[in-house]
KOLDOVEX-987617 format. One record per atom (N, C-alpha, C): x, y, z. Coordinates in pm, whole numbers, plus 50000, padded with zeros to 5 digits. Example, Ala and Ser with C-alpha at 12.3 -4.5 7.8 and 13.67 -1.06 7.14 Angstrom:
513194943150780/512304955050780/513204967050780/512854977550708/513674989450714/512905000350787/
END
This chain:
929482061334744/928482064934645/928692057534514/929782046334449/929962043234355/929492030934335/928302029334448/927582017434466/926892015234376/926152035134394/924442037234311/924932034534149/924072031034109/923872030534013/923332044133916/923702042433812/922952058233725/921342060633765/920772040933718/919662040733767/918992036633834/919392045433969/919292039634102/917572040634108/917222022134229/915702018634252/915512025334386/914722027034460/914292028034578/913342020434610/913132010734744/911891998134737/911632005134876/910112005434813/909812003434985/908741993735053/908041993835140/906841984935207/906131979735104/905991967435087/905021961334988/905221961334833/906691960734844/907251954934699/907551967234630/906741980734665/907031991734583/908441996334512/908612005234433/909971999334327/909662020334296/910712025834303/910632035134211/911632039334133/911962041034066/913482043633961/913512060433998/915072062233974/915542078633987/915722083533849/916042095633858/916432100033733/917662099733704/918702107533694/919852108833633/920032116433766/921282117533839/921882127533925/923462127833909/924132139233909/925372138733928/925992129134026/925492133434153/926142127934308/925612113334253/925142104234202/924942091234194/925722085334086/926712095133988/926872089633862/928512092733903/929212096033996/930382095634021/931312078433971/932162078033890/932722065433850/932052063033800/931212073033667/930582064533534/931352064833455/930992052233375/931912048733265/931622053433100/931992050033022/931802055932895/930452047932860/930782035332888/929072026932871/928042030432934/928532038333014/926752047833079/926302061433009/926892062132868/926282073532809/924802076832786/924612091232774/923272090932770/922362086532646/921462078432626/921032068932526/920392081232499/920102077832293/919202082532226/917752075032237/916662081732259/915462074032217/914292079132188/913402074032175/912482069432045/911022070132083/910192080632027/908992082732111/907842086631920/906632075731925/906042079631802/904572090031862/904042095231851/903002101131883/901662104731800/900802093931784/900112089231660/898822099331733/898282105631635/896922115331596/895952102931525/895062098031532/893822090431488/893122104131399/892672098231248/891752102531202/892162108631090/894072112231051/894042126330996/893842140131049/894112145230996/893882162730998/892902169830932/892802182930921/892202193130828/893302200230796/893132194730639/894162194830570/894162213230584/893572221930582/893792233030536/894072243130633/894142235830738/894772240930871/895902238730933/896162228030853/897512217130897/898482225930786/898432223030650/900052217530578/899742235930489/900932243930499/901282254130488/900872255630310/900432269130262/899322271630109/898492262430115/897412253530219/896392248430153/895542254330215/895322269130300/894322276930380/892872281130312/893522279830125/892202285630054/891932275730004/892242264929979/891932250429942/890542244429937/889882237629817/888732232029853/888212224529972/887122224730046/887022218830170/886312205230130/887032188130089/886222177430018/884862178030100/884022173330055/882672174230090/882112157330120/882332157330224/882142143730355/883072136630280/882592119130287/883472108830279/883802107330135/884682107530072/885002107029922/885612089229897/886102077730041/886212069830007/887792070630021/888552059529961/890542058230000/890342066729855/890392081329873/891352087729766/892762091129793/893542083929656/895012079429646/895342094529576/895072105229542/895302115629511/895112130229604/896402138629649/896412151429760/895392160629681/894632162429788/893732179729727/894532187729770/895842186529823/896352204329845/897632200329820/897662197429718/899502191629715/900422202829739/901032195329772/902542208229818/903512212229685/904432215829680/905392217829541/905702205129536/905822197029386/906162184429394/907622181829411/908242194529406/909692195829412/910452193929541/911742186529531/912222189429704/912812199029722/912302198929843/912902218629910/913202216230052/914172227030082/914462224830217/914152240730266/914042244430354/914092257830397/913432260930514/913892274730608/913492275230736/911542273130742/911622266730867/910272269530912/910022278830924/909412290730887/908422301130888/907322301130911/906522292530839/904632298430824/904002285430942/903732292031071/903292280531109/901432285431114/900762271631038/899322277331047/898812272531146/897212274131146/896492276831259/896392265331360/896962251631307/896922239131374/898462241531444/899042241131391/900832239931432/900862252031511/900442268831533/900622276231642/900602273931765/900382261931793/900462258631933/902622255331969/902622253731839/904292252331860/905112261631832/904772272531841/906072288731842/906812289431954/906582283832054/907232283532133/908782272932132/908612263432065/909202251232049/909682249131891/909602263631761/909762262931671/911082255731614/912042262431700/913072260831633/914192242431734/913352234631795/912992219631790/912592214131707/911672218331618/911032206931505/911262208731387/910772196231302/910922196831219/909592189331139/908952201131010/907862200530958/908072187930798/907392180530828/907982171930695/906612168730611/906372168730459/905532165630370/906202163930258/904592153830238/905592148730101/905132130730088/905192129230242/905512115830262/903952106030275/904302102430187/903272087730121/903062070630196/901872068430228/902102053330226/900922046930112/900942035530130/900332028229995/899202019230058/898072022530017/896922011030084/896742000030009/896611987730108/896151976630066/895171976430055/893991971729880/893121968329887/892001958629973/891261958230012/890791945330052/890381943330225/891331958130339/891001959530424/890271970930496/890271974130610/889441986330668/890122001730634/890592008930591/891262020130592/891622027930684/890402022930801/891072031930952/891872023230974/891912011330986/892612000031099/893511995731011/893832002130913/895061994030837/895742012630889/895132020330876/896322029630864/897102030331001/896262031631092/896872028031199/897482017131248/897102004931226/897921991331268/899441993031173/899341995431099/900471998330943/901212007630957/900702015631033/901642030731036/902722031431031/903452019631182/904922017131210/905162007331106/905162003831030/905351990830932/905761993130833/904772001530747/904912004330640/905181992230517/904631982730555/905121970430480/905031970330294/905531966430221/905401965430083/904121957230103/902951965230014/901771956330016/901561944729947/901331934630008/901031916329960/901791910729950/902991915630048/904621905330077/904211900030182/903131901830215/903311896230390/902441886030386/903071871030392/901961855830354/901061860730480/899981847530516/899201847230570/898001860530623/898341870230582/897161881730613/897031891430517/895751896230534/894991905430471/895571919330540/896701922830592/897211931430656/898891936030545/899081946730538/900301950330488/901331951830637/901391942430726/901561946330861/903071937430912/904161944230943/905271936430944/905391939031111/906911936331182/907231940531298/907611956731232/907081959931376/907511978931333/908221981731381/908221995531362/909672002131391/910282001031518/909162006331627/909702007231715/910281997131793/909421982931759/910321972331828/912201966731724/911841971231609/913661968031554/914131976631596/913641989031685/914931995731734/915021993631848/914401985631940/914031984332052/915191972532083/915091961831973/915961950731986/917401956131966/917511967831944/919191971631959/919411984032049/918351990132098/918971996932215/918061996732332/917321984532329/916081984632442/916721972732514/917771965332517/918081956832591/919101954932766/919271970332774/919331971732910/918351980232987/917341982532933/916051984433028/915251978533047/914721979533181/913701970833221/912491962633127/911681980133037/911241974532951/911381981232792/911421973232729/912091970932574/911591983832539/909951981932516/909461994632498/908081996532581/907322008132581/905792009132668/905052013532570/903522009832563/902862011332455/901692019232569/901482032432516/900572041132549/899422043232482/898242041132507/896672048732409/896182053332534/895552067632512/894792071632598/893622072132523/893042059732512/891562055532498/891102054332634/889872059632664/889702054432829/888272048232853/888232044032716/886952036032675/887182021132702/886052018832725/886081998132772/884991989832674/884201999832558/883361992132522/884001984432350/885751983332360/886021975632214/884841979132139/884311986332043/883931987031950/884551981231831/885751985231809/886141979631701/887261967731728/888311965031636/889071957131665/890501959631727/891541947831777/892451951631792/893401965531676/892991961931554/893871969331468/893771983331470/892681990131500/892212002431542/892752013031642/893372004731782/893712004431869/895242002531925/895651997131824/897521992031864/898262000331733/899262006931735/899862011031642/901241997031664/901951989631784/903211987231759/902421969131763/903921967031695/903441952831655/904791942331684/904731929031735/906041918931795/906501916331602/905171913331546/905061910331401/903931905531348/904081900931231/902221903031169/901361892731283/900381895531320/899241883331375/899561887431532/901021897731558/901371894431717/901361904931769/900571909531862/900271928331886/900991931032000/901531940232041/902201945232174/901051957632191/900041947732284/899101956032356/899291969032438/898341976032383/898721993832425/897881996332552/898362000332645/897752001732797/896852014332795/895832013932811/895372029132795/894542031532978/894672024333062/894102027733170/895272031633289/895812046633318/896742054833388/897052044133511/896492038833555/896972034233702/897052021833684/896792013333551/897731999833507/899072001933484/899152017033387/900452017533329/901472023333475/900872030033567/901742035233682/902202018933770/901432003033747/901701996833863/902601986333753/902781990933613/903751985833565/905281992533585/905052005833569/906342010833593/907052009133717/906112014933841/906442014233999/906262000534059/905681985333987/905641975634109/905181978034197/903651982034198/903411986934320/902551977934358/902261972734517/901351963834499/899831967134483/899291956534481/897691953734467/897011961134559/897631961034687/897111964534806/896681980634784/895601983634814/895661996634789/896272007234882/896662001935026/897032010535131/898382012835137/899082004535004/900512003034989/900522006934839/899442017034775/899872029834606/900582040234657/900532043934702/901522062234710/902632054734736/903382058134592/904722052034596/905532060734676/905082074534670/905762084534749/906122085634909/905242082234939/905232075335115/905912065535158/905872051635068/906442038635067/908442046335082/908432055234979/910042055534976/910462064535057/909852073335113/910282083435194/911752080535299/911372070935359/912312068935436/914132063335353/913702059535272/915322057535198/915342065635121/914472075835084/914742086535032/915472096735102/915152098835216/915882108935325/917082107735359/917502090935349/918832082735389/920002090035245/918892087535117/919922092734995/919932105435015/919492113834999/919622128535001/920602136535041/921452127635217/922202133235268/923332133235168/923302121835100/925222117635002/924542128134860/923322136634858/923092147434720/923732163134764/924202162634607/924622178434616/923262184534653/923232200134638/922322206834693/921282208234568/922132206234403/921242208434307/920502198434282/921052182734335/920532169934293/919502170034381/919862179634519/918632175434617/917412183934555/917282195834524/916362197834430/915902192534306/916552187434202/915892180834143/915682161034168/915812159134319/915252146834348/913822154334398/913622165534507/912122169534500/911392170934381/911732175334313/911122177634195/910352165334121/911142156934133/910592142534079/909542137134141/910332137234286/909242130834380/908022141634327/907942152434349/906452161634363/905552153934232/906112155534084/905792151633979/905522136933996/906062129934067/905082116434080/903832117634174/904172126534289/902792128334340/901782132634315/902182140134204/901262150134071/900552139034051/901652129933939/900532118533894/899302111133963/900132108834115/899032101734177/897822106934229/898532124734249/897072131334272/895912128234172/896472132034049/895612131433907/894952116033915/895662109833942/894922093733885/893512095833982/894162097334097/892912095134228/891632104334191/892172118434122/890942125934103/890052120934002/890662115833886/890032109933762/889102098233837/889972090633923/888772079233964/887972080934022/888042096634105/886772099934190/885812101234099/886072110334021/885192116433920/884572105433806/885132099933790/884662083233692/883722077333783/883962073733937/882942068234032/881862078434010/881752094534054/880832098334030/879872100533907/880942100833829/879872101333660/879042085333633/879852076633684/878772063833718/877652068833765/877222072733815/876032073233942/874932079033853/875542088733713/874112098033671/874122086133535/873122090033466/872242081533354/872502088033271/873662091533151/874172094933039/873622091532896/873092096432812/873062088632683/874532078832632/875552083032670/877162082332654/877382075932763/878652065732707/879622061032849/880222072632937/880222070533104/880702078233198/882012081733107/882242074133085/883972076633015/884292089632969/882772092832880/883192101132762/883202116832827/882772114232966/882952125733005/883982130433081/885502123133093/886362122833148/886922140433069/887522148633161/887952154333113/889652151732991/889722152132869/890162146332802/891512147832792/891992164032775/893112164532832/893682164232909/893362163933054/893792157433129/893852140933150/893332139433075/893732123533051/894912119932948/894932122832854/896322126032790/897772135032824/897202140932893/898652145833049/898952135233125/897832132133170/898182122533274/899102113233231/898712105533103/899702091732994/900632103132966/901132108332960/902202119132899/902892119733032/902742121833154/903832120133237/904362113733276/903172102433289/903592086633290/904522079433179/904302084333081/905612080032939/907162091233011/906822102533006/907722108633053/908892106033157/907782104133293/908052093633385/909282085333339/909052075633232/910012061833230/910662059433147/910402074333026/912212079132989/913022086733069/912672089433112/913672101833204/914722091533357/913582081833375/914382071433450/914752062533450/915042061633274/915562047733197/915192037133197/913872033933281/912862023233237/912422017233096/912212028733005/912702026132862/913142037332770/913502030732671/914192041932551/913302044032423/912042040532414/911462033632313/910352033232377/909172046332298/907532044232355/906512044332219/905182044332236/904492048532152/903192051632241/902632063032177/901462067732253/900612069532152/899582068232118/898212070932101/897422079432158/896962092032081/896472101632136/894872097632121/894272083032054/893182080832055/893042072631944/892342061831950/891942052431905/891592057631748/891432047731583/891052051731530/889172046031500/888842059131422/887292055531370/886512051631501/886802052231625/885662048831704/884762057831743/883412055731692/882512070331715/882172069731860/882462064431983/882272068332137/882962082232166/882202089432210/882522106432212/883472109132311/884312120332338/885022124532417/884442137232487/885002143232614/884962159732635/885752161832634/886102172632496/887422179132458/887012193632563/887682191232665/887232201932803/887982217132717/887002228632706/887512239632636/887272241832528/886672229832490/886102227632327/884892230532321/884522221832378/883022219432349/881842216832491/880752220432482/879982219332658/879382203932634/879262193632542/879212180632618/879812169032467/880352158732524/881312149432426/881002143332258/882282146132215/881682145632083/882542135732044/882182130731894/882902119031825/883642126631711/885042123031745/885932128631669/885872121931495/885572107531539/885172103231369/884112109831304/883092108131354/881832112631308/881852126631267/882272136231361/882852150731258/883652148031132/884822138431147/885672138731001/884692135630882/883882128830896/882782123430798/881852137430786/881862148430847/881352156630795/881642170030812/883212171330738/884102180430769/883192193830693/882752198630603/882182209430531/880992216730641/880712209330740/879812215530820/880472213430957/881202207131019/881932208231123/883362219031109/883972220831024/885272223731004/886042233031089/885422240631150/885912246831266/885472239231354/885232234431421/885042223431536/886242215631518/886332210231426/887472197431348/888782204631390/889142217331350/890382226431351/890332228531512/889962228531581/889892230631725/889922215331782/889752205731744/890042193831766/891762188831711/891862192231615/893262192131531/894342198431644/893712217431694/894632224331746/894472217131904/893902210731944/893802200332077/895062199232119/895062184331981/896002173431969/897062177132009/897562191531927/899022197631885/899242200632038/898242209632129/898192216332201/898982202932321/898602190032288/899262179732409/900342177832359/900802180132204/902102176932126/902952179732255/902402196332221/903832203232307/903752207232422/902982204032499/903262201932653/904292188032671/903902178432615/905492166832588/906812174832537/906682182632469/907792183032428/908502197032512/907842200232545/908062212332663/908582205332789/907642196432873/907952184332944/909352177432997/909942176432801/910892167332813/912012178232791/911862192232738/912642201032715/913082205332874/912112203732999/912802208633099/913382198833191/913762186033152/913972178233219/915992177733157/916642175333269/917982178333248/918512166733249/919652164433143/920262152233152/922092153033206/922622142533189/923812139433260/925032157433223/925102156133106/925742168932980/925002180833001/924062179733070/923602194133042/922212197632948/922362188832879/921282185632739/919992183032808/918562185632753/917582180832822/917172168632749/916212158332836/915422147032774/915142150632627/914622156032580/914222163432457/915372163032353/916382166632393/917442167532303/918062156832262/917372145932365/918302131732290/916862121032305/916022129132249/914762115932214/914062123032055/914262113531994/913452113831846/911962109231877/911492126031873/909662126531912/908702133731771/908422122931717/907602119731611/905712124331623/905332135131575/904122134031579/903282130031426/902382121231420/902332117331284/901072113831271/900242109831172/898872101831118/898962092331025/897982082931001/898552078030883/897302081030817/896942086130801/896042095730703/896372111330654/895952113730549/896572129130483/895192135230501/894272131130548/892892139430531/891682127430647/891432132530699/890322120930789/889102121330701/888692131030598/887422130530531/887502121430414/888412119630342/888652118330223/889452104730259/889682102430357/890522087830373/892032086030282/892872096530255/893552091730177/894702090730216/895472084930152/896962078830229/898322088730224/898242097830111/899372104030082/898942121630147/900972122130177/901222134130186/900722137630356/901512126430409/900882129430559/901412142030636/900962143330784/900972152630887/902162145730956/903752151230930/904842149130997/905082157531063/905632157731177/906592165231262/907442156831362/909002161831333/909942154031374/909962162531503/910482159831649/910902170931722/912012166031829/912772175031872/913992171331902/915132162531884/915692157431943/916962146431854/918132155131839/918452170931923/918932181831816/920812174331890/921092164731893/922592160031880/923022155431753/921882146931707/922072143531553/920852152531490/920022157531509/919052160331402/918982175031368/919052178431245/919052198431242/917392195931240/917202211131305/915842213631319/915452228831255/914622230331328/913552245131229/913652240231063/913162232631021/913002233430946/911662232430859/911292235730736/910252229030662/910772217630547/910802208430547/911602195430434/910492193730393/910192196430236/909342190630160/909922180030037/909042175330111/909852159029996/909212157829826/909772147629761/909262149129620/908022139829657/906762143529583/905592138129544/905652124629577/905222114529657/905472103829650/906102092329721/906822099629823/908242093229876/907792090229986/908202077529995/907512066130113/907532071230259/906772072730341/907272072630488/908352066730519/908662052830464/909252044730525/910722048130526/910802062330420/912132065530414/912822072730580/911322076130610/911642082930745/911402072230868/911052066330840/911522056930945/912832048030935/913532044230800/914972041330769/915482052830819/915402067830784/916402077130846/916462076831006/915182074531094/915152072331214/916112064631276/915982050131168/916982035931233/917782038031280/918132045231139/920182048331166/920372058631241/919692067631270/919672078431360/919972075031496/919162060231552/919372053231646/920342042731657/921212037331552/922412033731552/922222022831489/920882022131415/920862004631325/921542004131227/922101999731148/922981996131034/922051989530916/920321997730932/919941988930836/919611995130654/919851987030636/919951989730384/918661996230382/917441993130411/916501992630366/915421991530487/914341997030499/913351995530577/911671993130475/910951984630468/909651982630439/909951984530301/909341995630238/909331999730094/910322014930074/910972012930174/911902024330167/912502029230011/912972040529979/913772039829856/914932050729879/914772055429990/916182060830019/916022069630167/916752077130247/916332083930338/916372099830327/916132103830433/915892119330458/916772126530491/917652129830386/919072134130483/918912145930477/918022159530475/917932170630505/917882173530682/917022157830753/917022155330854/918012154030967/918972148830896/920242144231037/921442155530985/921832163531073/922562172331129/924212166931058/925152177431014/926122173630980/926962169031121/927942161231109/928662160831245/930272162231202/
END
């Protein structure tokens, strides 16, 4: 058994490839260099929030009245003071996480700075991971550097397959807008690390599976050297090798149903793309197991997902929401008469937060610890308001990391203080040694756990 590897492949008929998870019976004669890696997951919200549902005392808050334009000033500012103290008040957006309270961590406070001169959706999002000092960066109209996730990628993404995976569950094909809208991670300015948003591209990147269609059920393909391993598994590994397997067959059930149902919504005459009638969360499950998927089997350490494109008015069915698809921009533009609609769109989002983080909470690692406990899972915007367009005082939540990171908390930062400080506290969290990140001016040390 000191053959297998931690992260043992299984191949079967027609090139198919599937990675394992972590098992005891396979990790016999591991070495200290096979520890279990920390990693790195961002989980970007398009549009902003409602502010008065989101960030704790702004419930009686003025509601801005439609588009006010890039206002650089909070309508619900928090205490400008820094404070640390337990999470308590979770409002009507964040209740989807009581279950998972005392995992996260609630952060405000935190500021980025717009560059004049470009789009405000597509800079906040292309910029998000960047955070660049605005008009250091020659050649573009972009405040847009390499981001985060690939400098951490270049120091702990280099024994996995891949560096990092870039997730959007956009499941739209008609580009409306531009690349910048659409990609949060970046190689560096001008160079995009394209975000996969169609489920059964991103499954034939992970699995190698071939083209052939009579050779997709990766599950079938391995069966037979699956049965061969099983005999050398304890009795607990042999349960949680079913387990995996089932959860990939999950996926493939799901993909196949989505495509039935996409073939059939072709067939009727929509005002809307077939698309928009995909049921929605289940389309963002689906990319959520599939990311899940290929941390858990060390394919990578380092993701980013997109819960949806920014500013594109092509509608969705928020299934449970609403009886036929709506445009999540086009409400932000008219939050004073949507605003409960908007808050039920907000409590969506959260609602897929933490099925990931639930997800990764039951998935077990080498120690005992679950996936969850050693991945820094970031849910964030780069907007403080989708109506009002403005940059400061965003929608943070840190969640898990709990080897280095203390949690339950609420950290309110002073008035002002760059994101970028939280993405420098991230670095080093992940083992970079770096001074300074973007426009950083210091980090978040209410964040990382004494040791």
């Amino acid at each position: 058994m000191n053959s297998w590897h931690r992260r043992t492949f299984l191949r079967g008929l027609g090139g198919s490839v599937l990675a394992l998870p972590w098992m005891e019976s396979l990790a016999r004669g591991a070495t200290d260099n096979q520890a279990i890696p920390l990693r790195m997951v961002h989980y970007y919200v398009p549009i902003g929030v409602v502010r008065r549902g989101f960030f704790p005392g702004e419930a009686n808050d003025v509601i801005p009245k439609g588009n006010l334009g890039n206002v650089m000033t909070s309508l619900g500012k928090q205490d400008p003071f820094y404070s640390v103290k337990p999470l308590e008040e979770l409002t009507p957006t964040m209740q989807p996480l009581e279950p998972v309270r005392d995992k996260i961590n609630l952060i405000t406070g935190m500021d980025r700075t717009f560059q004049q001169g470009t789009d405000v959706h597509a800079q906040c999002a292309s910029c998000y991971l960047s955070s660049a000092v605005p008009y250091t960066i020659q050649g573009t109209a972009w405040p847009l550097d390499r981001t985060l996730d690939h400098i951490v990628a270049d120091h702990i993404g280099q024994n996995t397959p891949f560096a990092t995976l870039e997730f959007s569950c956009n499941s739209h094909h008609d580009n409306k807008e531009s690349i910048y809208f659409d990609n949060i991670s970046w190689y560096g300015s001008g160079h995009l690390a394209p975000s996969i948003r169609d489920p059964q591209k991103m499954y034939r990147r992970l699995f190698s599976t071939s083209q052939n269609e009579r050779f997709r059920d990766v599950t079938d393909l391995v069966l037979s050297d699956a049965r061969q391993l099983q005999q050398d598994l304890s009795y607990g590994d042999r349960q949680k090798f079913q387990e995996y397997f089932d959860s990939v067959r999950t996926i493939e059930k799901q993909m196949d149903r989505l495509a039935e149902m996409k073939s059939e919504l072709a067939k009727v005459d929509f005002d809307e793309p077939a698309d928009a009638y995909l049921p929605r969360g289940e389309y963002i499950r689906l990319m959520g197991d599939l990311m899940v998927v290929a941390l858990q089997t060390g394919l990578t350490n380092v993701a980013t997902f997109m819960v949806g494109p920014e500013r594109w008015d092509t509608p969705y069915m928020f299934e449970g929401l609403f009886d036929k698809p709506r445009s999540h921009h086009q409400m932000s533009h008219n939050q004073t008469k949507m605003i409960d609609d908007l808050l039920k769109v907000d409590r969506f989002h959260m609602e897929q937060f933490v099925y990931l983080i639930r997800r990764m909470d039951g998935i077990q690692q080498a120690d005992g610890s679950s996936l969850l406990d050693n991945t820094l899972m970031t849910y964030g915007s780069g907007l403080g308001d989708g109506s009002t367009h403005q940059y400061n005082d965003l929608p943070i939540i840190v969640a898990g990391g709990s080897h280095r990171v203390q949690s339950g908390q609420h950290i309110n930062l002073p008035e002002g203080t760059p994101l970028a400080n939280l993405w420098l506290t991230q670095a080093r969290l992940m083992g970079l040694p770096l001074e300074r990140f973007a426009d950083s001016t210091g980090t978040v040390d209410a964040l990382v756990a004494e040791r």
